[in-house]
C-alpha positions in Angstrom: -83.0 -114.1 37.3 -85.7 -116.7 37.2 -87.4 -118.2 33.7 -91.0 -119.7 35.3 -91.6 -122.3 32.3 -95.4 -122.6 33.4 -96.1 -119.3 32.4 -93.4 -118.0 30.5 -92.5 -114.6 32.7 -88.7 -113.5 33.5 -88.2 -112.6 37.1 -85.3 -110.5 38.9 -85.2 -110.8 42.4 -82.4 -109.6 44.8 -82.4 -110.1 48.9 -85.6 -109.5 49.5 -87.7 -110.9 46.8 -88.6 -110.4 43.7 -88.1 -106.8 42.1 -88.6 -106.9 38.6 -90.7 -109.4 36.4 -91.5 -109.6 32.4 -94.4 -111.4 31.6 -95.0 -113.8 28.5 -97.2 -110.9 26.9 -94.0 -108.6 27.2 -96.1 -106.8 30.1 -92.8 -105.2 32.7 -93.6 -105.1 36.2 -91.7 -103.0 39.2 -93.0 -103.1 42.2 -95.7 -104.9 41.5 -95.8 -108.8 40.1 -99.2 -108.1 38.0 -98.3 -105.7 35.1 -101.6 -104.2 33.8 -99.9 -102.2 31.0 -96.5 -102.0 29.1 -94.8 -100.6 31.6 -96.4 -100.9 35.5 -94.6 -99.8 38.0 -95.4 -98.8 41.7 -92.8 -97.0 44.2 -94.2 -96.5 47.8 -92.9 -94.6 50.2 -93.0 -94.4 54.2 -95.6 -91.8 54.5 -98.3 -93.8 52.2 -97.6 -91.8 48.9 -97.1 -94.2 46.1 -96.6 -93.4 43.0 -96.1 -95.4 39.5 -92.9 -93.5 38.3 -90.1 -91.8 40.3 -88.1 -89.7 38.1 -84.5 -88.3 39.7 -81.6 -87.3 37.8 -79.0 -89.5 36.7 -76.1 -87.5 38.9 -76.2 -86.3 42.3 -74.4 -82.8 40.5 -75.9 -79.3 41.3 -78.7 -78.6 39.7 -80.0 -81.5 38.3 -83.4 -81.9 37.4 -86.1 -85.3 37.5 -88.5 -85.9 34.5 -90.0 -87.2 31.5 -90.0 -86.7 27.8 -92.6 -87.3 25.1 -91.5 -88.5 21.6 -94.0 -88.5 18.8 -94.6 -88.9 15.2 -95.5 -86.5 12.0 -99.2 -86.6 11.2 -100.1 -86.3 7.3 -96.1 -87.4 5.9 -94.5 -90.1 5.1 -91.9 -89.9 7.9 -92.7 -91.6 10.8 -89.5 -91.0 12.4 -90.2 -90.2 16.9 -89.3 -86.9 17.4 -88.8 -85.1 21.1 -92.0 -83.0 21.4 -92.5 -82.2 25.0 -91.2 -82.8 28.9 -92.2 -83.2 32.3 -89.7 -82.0 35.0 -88.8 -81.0 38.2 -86.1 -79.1 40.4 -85.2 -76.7 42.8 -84.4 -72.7 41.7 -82.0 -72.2 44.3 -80.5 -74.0 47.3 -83.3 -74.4 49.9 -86.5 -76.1 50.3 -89.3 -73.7 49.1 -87.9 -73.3 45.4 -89.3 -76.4 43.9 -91.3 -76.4 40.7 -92.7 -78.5 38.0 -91.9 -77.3 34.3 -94.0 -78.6 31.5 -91.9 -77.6 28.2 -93.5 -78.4 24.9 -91.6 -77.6 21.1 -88.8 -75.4 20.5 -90.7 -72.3 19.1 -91.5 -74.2 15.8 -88.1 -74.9 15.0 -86.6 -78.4 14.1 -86.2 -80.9 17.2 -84.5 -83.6 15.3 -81.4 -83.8 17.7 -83.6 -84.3 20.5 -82.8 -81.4 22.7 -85.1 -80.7 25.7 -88.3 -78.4 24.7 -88.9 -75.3 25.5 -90.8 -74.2 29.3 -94.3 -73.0 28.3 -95.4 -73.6 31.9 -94.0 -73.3 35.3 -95.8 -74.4 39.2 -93.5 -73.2 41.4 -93.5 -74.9 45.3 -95.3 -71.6 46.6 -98.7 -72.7 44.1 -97.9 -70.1 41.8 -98.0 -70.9 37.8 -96.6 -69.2 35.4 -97.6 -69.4 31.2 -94.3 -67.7 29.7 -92.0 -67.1 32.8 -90.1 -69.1 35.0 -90.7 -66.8 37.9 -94.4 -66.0 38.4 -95.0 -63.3 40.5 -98.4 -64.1 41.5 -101.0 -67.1 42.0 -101.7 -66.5 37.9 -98.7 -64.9 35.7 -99.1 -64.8 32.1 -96.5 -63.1 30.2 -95.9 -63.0 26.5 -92.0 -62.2 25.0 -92.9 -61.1 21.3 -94.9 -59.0 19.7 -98.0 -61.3 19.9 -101.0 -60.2 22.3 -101.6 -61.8 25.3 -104.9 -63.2 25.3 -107.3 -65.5 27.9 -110.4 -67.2 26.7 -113.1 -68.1 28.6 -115.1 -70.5 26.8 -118.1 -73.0 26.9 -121.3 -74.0 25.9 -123.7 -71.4 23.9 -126.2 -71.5 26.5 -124.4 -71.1 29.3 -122.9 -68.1 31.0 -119.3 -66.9 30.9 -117.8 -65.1 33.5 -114.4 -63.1 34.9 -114.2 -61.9 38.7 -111.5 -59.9 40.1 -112.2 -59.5 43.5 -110.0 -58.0 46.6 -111.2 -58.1 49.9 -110.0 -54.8 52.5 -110.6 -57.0 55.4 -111.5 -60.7 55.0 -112.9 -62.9 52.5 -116.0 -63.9 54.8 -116.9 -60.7 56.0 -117.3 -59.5 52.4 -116.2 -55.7 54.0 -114.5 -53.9 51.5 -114.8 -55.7 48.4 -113.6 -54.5 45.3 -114.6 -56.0 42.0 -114.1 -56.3 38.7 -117.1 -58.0 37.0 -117.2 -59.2 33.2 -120.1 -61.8 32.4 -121.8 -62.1 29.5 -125.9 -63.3 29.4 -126.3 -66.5 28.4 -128.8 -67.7 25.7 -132.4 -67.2 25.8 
């Protein structure tokens, strides 16, 4: 651990150099020795991915699972207290390569977070590109499912003048050829 007087910034180094530096604006660098923001910090790896975080799990148990969580405050109280209101994460559903997803959870259904217990998944990409709004195991490229009583509902929305559309198309032999094609077609006419 180095103090550099000159410019007031705290610097961890190990073996090979430095690792970790603070700088006199309480800017913390990893990876990189020129923090931009609060936090900066740059992993790269051999195949010349980088990335600014690298979220794994704090074990090496089964089933562990990499991410981030998102704290945040009331809006229109008096308490100001950070609450856990939403993660990021990532895993494997099951024991192979092939199961990995992404999970975005957000709330717990409306019901008090105060203890700060992970949210609840609203959204799942699964390794295969297929997401899922409601399930944990989409069945297709698009899987929308709704639990209660509520309807399930998409919205396809944008400016007044311009047109709005939904295709549904299957293809009996290929895509190019256009041979075969069944469609369903909802558009709407856009202003005059």
């Amino acid at each position: 651990i180095t103090i550099n007087g000159t410019n007031d910034t705290l610097t961890f180094d190990n073996q090979t150099g430095e690792t970790m530096r603070i700088t006199n604006l309480g800017k913390v660098g990893i990876g990189t020795t020129a923090p931009n923001s609060k936090v900066d910090s740059v992993q790269t790896f051999g195949d010349g991915f980088s990335s600014s975080f690298y979220a794994k799990p704090a074990s090496s148990a089964q089933g562990e699972r990499g991410g981030y969580s998102f704290a945040a405050t009331f809006e229109g109280t008096g308490d100001n207290t950070a609450r856990r209101s939403a993660d990021i994460y990532s895993g494997f559903n099951g024991g192979s390569w092939g199961n990995e997803y992404l999970a975005f959870g957000v709330g717990l259904g409306g019901a008090s977070n105060d203890a700060g217990a992970a949210s609840t998944e609203q959204m799942r990409i699964t390794g295969a590109g297929r997401v899922g709004v409601g399930t944990s195991s989409p069945q297709g490229h698009l899987h929308i499912n709704t639990e209660s009583a509520e309807a399930t509902e998409v919205y396809v929305d944008g400016e007044n003048n311009q047109q709005k559309s939904v295709e549904l198309r299957h293809y009996d032999a290929s895509e190019a050829s256009g041979a075969g094609r069944n469609t369903f077609y909802l558009k709407t006419k856009a202003a005059d």
